[in-house]
C-alpha positions in Angstrom: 29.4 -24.5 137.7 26.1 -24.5 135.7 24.7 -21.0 134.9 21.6 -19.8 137.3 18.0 -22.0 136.4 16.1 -20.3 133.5 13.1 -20.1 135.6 15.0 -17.7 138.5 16.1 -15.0 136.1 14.0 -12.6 133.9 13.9 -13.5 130.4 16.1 -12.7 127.6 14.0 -14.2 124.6 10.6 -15.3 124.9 8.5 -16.9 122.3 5.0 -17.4 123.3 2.5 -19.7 121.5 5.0 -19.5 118.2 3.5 -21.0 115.2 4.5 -21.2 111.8 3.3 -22.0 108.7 4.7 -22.1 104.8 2.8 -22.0 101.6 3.8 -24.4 98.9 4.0 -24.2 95.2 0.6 -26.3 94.6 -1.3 -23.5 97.0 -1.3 -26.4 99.9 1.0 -25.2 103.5 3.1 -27.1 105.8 2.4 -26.7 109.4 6.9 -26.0 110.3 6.3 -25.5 114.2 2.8 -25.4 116.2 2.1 -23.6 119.8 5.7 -23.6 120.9 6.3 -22.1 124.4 9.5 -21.3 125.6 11.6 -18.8 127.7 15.8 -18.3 127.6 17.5 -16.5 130.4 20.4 -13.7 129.4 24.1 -15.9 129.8 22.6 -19.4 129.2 23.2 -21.8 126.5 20.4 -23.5 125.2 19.8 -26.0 122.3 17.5 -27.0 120.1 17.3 -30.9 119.2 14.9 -32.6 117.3 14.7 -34.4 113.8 14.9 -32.9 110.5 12.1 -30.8 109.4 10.8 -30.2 113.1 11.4 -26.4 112.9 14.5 -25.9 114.7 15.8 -23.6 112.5 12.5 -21.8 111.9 12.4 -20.7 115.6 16.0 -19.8 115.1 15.1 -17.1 112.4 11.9 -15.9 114.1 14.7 -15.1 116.9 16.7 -12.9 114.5 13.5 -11.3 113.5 14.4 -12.8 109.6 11.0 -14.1 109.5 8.1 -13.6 111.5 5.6 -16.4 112.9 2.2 -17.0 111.5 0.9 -16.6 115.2 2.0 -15.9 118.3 4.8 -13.4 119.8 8.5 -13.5 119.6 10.3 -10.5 122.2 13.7 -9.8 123.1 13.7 -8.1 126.4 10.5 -7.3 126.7 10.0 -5.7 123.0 8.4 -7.6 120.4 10.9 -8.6 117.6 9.2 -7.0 114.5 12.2 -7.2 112.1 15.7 -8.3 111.8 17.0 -8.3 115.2 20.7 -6.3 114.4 22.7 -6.5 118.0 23.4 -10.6 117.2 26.2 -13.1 115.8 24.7 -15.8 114.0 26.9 -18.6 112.9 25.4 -21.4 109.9 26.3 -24.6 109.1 28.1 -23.4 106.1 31.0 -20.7 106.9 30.0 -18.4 104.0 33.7 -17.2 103.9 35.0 -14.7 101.3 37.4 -16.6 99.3 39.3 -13.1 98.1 39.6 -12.1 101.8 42.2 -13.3 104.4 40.9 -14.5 107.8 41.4 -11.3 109.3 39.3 -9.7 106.7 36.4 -12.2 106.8 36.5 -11.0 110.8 36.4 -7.6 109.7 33.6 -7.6 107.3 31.2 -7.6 110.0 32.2 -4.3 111.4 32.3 -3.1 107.8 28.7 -3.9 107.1 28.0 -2.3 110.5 29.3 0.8 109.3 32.1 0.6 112.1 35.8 2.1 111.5 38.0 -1.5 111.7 41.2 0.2 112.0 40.4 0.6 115.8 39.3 -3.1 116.2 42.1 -5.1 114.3 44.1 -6.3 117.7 40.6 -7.0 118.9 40.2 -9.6 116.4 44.0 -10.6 116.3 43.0 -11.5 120.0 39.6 -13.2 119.1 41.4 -15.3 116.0 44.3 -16.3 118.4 41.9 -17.5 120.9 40.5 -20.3 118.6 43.9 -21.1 117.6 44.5 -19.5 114.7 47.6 -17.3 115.5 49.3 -17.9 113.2 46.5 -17.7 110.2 45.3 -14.4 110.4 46.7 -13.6 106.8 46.1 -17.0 105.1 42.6 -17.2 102.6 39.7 -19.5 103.2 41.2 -22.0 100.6 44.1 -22.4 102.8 41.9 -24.0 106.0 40.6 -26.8 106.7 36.6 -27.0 107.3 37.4 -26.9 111.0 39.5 -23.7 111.1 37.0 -22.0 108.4 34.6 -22.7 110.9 36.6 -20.8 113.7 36.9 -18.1 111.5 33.3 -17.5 111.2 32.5 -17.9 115.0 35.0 -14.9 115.3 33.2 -13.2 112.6 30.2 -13.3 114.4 31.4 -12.2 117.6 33.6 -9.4 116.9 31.0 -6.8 117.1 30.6 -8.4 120.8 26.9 -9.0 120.4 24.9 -10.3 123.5 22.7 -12.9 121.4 24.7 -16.0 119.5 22.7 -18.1 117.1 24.2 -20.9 115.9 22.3 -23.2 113.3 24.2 -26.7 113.0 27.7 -25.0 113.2 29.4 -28.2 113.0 27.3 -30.5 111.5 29.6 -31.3 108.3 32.5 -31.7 110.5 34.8 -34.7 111.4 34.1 -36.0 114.9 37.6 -35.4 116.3 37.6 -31.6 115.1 33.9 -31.2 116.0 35.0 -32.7 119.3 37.9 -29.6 120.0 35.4 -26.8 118.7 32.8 -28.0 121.4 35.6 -27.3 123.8 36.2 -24.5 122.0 32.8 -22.5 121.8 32.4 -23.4 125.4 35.8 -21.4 126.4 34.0 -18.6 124.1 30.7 -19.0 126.0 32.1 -18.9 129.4 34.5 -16.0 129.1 32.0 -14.1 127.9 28.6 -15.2 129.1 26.8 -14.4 125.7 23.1 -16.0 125.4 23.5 -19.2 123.1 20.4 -20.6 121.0 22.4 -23.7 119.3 20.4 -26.2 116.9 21.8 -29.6 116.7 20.9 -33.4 115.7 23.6 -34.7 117.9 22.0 -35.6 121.2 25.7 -35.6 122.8 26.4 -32.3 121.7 23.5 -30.7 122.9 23.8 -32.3 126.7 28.0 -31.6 126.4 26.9 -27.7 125.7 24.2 -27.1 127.7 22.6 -25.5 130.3 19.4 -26.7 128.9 18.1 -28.9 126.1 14.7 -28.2 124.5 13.5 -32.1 122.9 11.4 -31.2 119.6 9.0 -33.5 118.4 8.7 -34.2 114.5 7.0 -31.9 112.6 5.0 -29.5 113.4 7.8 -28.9 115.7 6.2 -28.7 119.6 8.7 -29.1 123.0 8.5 -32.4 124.0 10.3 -31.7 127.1 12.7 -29.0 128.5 16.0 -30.9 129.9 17.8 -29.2 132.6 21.7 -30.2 132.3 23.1 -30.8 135.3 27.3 -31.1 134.8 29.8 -29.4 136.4 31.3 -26.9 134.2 34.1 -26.6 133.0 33.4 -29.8 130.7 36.0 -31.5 128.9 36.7 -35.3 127.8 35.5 -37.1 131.1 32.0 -35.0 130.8 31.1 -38.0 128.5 32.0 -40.6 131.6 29.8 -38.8 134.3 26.4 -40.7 135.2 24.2 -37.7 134.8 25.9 -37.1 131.2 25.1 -41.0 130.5 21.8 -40.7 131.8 20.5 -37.2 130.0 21.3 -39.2 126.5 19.7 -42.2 127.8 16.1 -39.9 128.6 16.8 -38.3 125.0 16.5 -41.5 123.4 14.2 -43.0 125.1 11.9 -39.6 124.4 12.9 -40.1 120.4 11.9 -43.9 121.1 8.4 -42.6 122.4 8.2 -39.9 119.8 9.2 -43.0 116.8 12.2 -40.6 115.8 14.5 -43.9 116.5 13.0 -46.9 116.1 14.3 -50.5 117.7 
């Protein structure tokens, strides 16, 4: 069943009247996200959709603390996130794997930076690699994987450390749509065996209503929330998700909001 309503629960990550500006070589600035309001509950999975440019993945590293907003307040439970938020997995479009390591090393490396003994936590992430079914991989090199299973590899890597906060910035964007298809399925196994809080950032309008408990519609930039979409699908979701007539109708709303918004155009 879908996790608890946002709104009934206290919240995990707030970002209150985010706002945030670049500078540009010719001393101009470009306006990335303006006055954006917005509240995530602990255990749900939420995703950010909008067009190019519209700040998704600015609000994703004011999240991790990596940057910090021109105005306005980013917490985390309650505390104001002030710099690089540590207790987090965050997962980019690229894998950024370690060509001289195996898989089970790339895994590793987290806890290594972390300053954690791995010795203790190598059947830990024999179990995690086995879950995304790679069993039989741990000892093979990046070169030997396909995009797909390099991709698994760096989901594990980011949750091996078991952190309570995912970020995931267009994970499988540059993916085939059969394989992107599987790891959907996949990362929502992950998500509901271990009820982590999921920001994910996505252009595909289907992935983001197949995921989620919630979709948050961004408006071209500055980025704003053009509407907060409440997902209402029976979980677990597999291939007949797609057939359901509140699936159909939550990508119908999404385009017709991109129509209004002249992201697509008739």
């Amino acid at each position: 069943m879908n996790s608890v309503a946002a709104g009934e629960r206290a919240a995990f990550i707030e970002l209150n009247a985010i706002s945030k500006s670049f500078s540009t070589r010719d001393g101009s600035s470009t306006l990335a996200v303006d006055g954006v309001d917005l509240d995530i509950s602990a255990s749900e999975f939420v995703s950010l959709l909008g067009p190019s440019g519209c700040g998704k993945s600015t609000l994703l590293a004011i999240i991790a603390g990596l940057i910090q907003p021109t105005s306005g307040e980013a917490r985390i439970k309650g505390k104001p996130i002030l710099a690089p938020y540590t207790n987090i997995g965050i997962v980019f479009q690229n894998d950024l794997l370690l060509d001289w390591r195996s898989v089970l090393g790339n895994v590793l490396i987290q806890l290594e930076m972390r300053g954690i003994r791995t010795e203790p936590h190598r059947e830990q992430a024999r179990a995690l690699i086995s879950s995304v079914g790679l069993r039989d991989f741990e000892g093979k090199y990046p070169w030997e994987l396909s995009g797909g299973m390099r991709q698994r590899v760096a989901i594990c890597r980011a949750l091996i450390h078991d952190p309570p906060l995912l970020l995931m910035d267009e994970p499988f964007g540059a993916l085939d749509a059969l394989t992107r298809a599987q790891l959907q399925i996949d990362l929502q196994n992950i998500w509901q065996s271990s009820r982590k809080t999921v920001v994910f950032v996505t252009h595909s309008i289907e992935e983001a209503v197949f995921l989620s408990d919630r979709v948050i519609v961004m408006t071209p930039r500055p980025g704003r929330v053009r509407e907060v979409m409440a997902i209402d699908l029976p979980r677990p979701r597999g291939l007949d998700t797609r057939e359901h007539p509140a699936f159909t109708e939550a990508i119908h709303r999404v385009n017709r909001l991109f129509e209004e918004l002249g992201v697509i155009r008739g």
